[in-house]
C-alpha positions in Angstrom: 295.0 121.6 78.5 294.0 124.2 75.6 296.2 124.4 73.2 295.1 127.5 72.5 296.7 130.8 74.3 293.6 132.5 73.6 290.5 132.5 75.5 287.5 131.2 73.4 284.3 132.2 72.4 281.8 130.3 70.0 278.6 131.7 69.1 275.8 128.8 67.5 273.5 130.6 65.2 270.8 129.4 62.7 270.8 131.7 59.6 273.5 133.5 57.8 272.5 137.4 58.8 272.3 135.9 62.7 275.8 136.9 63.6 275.5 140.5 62.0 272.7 141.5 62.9 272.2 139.6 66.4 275.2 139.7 68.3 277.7 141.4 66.0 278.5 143.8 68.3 279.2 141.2 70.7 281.7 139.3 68.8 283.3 142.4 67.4 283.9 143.4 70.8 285.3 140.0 71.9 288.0 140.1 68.8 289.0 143.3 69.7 289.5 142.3 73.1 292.2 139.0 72.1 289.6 136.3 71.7 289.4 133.2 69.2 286.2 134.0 68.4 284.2 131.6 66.3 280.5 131.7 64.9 278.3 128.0 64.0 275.8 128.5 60.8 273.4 126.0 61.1 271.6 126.9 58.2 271.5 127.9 54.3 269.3 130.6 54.8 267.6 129.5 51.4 263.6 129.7 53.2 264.4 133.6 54.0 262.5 136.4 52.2 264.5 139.4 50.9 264.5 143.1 50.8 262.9 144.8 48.3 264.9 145.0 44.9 266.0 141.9 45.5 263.3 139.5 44.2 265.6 138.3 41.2 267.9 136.4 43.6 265.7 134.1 45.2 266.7 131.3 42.9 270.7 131.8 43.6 269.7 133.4 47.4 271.9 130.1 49.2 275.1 131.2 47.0 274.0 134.4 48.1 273.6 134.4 51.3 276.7 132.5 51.4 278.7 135.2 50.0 277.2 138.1 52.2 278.1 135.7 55.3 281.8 135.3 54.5 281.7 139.5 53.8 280.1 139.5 56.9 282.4 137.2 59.2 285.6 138.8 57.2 284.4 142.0 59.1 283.8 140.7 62.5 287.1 139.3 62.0 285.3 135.8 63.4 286.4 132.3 61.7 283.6 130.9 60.1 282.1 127.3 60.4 278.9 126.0 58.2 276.9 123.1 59.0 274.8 123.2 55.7 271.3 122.3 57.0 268.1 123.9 54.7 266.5 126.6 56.3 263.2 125.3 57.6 261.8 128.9 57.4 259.2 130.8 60.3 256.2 129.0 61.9 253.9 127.2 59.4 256.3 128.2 56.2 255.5 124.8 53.6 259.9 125.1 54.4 258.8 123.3 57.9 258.1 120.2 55.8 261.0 119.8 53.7 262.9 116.7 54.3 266.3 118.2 54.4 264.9 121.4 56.5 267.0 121.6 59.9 264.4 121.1 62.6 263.6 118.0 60.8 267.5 116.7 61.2 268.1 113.7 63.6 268.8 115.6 66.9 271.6 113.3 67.6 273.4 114.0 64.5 273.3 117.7 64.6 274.2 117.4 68.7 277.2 115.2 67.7 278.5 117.8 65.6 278.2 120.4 67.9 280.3 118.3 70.4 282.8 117.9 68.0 283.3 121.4 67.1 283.5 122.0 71.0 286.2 119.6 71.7 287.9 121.1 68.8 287.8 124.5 69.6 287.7 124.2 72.9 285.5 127.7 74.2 285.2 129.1 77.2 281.8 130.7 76.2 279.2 129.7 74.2 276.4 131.8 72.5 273.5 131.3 71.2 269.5 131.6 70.7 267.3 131.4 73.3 264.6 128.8 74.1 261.5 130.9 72.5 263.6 131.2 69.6 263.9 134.9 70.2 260.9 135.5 68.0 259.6 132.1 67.8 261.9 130.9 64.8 261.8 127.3 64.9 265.3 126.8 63.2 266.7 129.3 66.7 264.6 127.0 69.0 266.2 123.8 67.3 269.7 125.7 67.2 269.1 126.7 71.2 268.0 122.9 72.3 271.0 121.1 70.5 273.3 123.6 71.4 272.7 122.8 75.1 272.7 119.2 74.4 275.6 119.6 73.4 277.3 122.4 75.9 276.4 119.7 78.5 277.8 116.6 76.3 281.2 118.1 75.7 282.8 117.4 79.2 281.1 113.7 79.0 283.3 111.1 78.1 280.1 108.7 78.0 279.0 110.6 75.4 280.0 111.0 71.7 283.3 109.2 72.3 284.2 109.9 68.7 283.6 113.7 68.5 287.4 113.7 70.0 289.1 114.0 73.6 286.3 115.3 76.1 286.2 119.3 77.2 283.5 121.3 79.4 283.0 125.0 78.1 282.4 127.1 81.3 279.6 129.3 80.4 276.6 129.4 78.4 274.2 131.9 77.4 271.2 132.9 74.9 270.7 136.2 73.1 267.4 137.5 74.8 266.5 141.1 75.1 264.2 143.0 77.6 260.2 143.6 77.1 260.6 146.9 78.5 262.4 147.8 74.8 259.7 146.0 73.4 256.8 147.8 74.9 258.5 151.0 73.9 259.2 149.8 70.2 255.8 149.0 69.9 255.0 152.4 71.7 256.8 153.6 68.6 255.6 151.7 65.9 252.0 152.4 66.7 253.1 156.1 66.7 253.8 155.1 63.1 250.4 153.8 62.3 251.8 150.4 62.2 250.4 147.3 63.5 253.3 145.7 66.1 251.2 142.1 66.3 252.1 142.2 62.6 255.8 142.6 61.8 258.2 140.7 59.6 258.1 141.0 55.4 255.7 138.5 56.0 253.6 140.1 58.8 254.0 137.1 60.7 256.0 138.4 63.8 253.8 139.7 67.1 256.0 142.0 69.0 253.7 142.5 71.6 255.0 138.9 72.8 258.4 139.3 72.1 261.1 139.8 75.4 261.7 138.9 78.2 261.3 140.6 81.9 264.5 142.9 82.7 265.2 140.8 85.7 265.9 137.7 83.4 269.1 140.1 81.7 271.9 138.5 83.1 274.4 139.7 81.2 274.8 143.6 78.9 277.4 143.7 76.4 278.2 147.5 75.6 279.3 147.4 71.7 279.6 151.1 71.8 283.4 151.2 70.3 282.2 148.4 68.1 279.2 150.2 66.6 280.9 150.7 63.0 281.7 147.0 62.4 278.2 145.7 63.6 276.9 148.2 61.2 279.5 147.3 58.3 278.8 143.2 59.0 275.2 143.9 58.7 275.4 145.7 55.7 276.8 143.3 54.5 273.9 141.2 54.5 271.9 143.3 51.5 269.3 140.7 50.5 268.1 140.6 54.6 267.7 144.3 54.7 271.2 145.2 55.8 270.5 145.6 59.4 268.1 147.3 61.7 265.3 149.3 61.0 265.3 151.3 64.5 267.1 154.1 61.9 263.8 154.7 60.8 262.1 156.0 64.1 265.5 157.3 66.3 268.6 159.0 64.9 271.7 157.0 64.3 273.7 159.3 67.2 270.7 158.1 69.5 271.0 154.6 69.0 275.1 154.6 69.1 274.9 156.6 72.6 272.1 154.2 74.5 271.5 151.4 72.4 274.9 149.9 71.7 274.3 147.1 74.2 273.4 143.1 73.2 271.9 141.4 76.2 271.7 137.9 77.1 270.5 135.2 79.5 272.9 132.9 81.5 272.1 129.3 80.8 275.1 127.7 82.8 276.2 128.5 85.1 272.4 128.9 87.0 272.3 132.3 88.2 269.5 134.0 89.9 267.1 136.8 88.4 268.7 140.3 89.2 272.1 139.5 88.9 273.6 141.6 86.0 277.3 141.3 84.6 278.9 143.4 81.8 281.3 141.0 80.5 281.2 137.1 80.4 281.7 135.8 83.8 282.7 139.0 85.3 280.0 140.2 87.9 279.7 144.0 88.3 276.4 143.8 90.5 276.7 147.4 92.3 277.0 148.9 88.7 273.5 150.2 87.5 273.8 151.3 85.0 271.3 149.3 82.5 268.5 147.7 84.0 
């Protein structure tokens, strides 16, 4: 039995910025709404570039980043749990070698923690990356694979008999959002004489190969009544930029009214493409309203 009165959310990200600027109108929401809601840092965030201006705090950016995530989570209103792996930076960043970087970690260990965490927290739902990394981020590919392992290894009493007494979270999903966004964002940025297969501070980002097909959204989260505090927690995050840049090509009421949504896959349990719910395990499939 949970000891807990509170239904429970946990949301498994890899970088300090990653609950702001992903899904922080998600877990906004889900506070306002009662939930224990608890957010998984894999990482230090120490392989991240920074905005402009802030080029003097790359050799303090970990105690940095550090203090702009607890600003951050303070705002969600989320409680806060760091597993201190290095940031093993994007595809082919010298950070993918580093001995201590996380998708160099023993996958057991980091899966064992995960389990314990689960058993102790004991969520309903858990959150997370999706398989392609959501841009191809090897630290979100490593945080999506042993964050499955260890949504399925939780209930298992075979497995990690030490992590503490055995629980099954009921559902499971990854942050994922739709190509058809993407095709207009790149629609956009081309508009803007900008390149959309080279994106990023670091230009290493192709949009064109970024999403998902709608029918693979199994799941829209309207933030709309949350918009200010996914705003303020991503501002909090200064040296990352902030938050988004879609300011710079639609106005703020614009985005507020028809973009205050965070969309997600269903991992578990399997669900057919096409079927669409607006909160966690609550179907609403004659509602149409996003697709």
């Amino acid at each position: 039995m949970n000891p807990n009165p509170k239904p429970t959310l946990l949301a498994v990200v890899a970088h300090p910025d990653d609950e702001s600027f992903g899904m922080g109108g998600t877990l906004a929401r889900y506070v306002g709404e009662g939930w224990d809601v608890h957010v998984a840092v894999m990482t230090d965030g120490v392989a991240g570039s920074v905005a402009e201006g802030f080029e003097a705090t790359l050799a303090d950016l970990v105690a940095i980043r550090q203090q702009e995530l607890e600003t951050a989570v303070t705002v969600l209103g989320v409680r806060l749990h760091t597993f201190g792996y290095r940031d093993s930076g994007y595809v082919n960043d010298p950070a993918n070698g580093h001995p201590e970087a996380f998708i160099k970690a023993p996958q057991e260990e980091v899966v064992e923690r995960l389990v314990a965490l689960m058993r102790q927290i004991r969520p309903q739902v858990v959150l997370t990356h999706d398989e392609m990394g959501n841009y191809f981020h090897p630290d979100h590919i490593t945080c999506c694979t042993t964050t499955t392992l260890a949504f399925h290894a939780a209930g298992d009493p075979a497995q990690y008999p030490a992590a503490g007494p055995t629980y099954q979270p009921e559902r499971l999903y990854y942050t994922a959002f739709s190509n058809r966004w993407v095709k207009f964002f790149t629609f956009m940025l081309r508009l803007s004489r900008k390149d959309p297969t080279r994106m990023g501070r670091n230009k290493d980002i192709d949009m064109t190969k970024l999403g998902v097909p709608p029918q693979r959204i199994h799941a829209v989260i309207d933030y709309g009544d949350y918009w200010d505090i996914k705003k303020a927690a991503s501002a909090a995050h200064s040296s990352q930029g902030g938050g988004t840049p879609l300011t710079r090509f639609l106005p703020e009421w614009i985005l507020r009214r028809f973009l205050a949504k965070e969309t997600y896959i269903r991992a578990h349990p399997p669900t057919p493409d096409g079927y669409r719910e607006y909160a966690f395990g609550q179907p609403e499939t004659a509602v149409r309203r996003f697709t």
